[in-house]
C-alpha positions as CSV (number, residue, x, y, z in Angstrom):
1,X,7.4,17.4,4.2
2,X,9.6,15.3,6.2
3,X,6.6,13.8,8.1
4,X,5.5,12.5,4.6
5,X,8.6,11.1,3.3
6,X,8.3,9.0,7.1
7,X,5.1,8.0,6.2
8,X,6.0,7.0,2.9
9,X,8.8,4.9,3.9
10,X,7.1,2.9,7.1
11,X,4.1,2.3,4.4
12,X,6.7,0.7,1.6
13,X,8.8,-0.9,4.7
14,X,5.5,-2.4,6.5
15,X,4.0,-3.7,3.1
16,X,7.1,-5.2,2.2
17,X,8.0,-6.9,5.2
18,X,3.9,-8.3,4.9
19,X,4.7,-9.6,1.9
20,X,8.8,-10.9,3.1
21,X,6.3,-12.7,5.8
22,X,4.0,-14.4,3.8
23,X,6.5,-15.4,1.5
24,X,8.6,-17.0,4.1
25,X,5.4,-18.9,5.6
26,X,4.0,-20.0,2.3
27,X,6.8,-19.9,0.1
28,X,6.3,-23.4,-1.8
29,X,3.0,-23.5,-2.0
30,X,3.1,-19.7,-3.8
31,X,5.3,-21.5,-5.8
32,X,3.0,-24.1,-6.9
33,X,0.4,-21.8,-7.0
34,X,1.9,-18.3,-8.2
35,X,-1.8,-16.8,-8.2
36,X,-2.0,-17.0,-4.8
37,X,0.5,-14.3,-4.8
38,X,-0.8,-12.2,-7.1
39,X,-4.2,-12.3,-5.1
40,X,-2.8,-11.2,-2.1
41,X,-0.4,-8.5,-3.2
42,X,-3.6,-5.9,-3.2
43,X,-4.4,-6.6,0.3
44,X,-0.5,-6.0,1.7
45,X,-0.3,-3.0,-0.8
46,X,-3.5,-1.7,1.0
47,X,-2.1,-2.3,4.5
48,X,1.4,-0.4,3.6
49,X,-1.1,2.6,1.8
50,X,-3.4,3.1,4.9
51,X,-0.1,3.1,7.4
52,X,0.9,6.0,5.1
53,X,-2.2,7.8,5.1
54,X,-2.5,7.4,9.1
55,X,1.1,8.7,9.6
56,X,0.9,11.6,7.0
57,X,-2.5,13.2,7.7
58,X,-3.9,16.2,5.5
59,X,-1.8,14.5,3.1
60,X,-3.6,10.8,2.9
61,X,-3.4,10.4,-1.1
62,X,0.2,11.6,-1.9
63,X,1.3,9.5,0.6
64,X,-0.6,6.3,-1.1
65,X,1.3,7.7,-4.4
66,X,4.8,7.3,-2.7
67,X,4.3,4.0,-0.9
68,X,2.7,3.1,-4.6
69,X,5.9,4.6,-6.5
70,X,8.6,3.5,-4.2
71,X,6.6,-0.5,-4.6
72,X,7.2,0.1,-8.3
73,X,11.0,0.6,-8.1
74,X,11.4,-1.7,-5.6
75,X,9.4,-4.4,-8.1
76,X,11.7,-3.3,-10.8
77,X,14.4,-4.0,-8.4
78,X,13.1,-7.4,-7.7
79,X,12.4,-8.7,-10.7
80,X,16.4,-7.7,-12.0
81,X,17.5,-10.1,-9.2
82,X,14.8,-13.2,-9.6
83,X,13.3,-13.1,-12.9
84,X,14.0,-16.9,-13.4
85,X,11.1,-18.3,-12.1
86,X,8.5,-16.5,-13.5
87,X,8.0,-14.6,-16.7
88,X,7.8,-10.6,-16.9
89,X,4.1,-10.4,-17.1
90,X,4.5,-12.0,-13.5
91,X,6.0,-9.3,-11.9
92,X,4.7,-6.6,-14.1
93,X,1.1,-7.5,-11.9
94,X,2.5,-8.4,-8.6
95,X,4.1,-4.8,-8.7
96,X,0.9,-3.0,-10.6
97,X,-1.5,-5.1,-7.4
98,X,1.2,-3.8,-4.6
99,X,1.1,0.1,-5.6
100,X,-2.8,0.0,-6.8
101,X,-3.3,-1.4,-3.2
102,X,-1.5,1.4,-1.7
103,X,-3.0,4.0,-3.5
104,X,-6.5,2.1,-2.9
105,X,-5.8,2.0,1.3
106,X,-4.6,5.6,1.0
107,X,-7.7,6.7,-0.2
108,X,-9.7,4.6,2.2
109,X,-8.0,6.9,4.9
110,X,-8.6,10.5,2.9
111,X,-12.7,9.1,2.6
112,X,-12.6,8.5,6.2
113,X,-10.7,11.6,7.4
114,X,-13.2,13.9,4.9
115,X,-16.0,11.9,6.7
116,X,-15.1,12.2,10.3
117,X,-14.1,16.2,8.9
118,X,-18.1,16.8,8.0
119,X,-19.5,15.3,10.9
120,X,-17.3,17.7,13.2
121,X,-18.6,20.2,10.9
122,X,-22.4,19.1,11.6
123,X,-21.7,19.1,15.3
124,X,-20.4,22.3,15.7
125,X,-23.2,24.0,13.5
126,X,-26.1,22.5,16.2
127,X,-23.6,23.6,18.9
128,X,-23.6,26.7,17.5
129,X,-27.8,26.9,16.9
């Protein structure tokens, strides 16, 4: 249990220090173009999921579901302290793109982990035979 609430922190740390990053690179021109933002909130929400998945393993999705949860409070968080610039609908998507990417990454790790699962499965049958 504590491995997972690890997990689920390093994911919502690493996909908010992406995002910090980017930010801080291209902050006026995802000013001029806000969109921009919004397109590549799913990608850093994906990144933070699959860091989740990787460090909690049997336990892939609820992982993505805390790194997704913990994105939501933190965009509630967010919007109470800069909701000047843009409107609510704003950050109602950049936080909705953030956790659907982490829950999306965290569920690219549980298909790969069930994957790599049957093929040991395969393998040790022909060993086996």
């Amino acid at each position: 249990m504590i491995r997972l609430a690890w997990a689920i922190a390093a994911g919502t740390v690493f996909t908010a220090i992406v995002a910090f990053c980017a930010d801080a690179v291209a902050g006026d021109l995802l000013r001029v173009f806000p969109f921009m933002d919004l397109t590549l909130a799913f990608p850093y929400g994906i990144c933070g999921g699959l860091l989740a998945a990787r460090l909690a393993p049997g336990r892939e999705l609820w992982a993505g579901m805390g790194v997704g949860l913990l994105t939501v409070l933190l965009g509630v968080i967010s919007y109470g302290m800069n909701s000047g610039a843009q409107g609510g609908w704003f950050w109602t998507a950049l936080t909705a793109s953030l956790a659907g990417g982490a829950i999306f990454g965290s569920h690219l790790r549980a298909i790969q982990m069930a994957k790599r699962q049957a093929l040991n499965k395969r393998k040790a049958r022909k060993l086996v035979k």
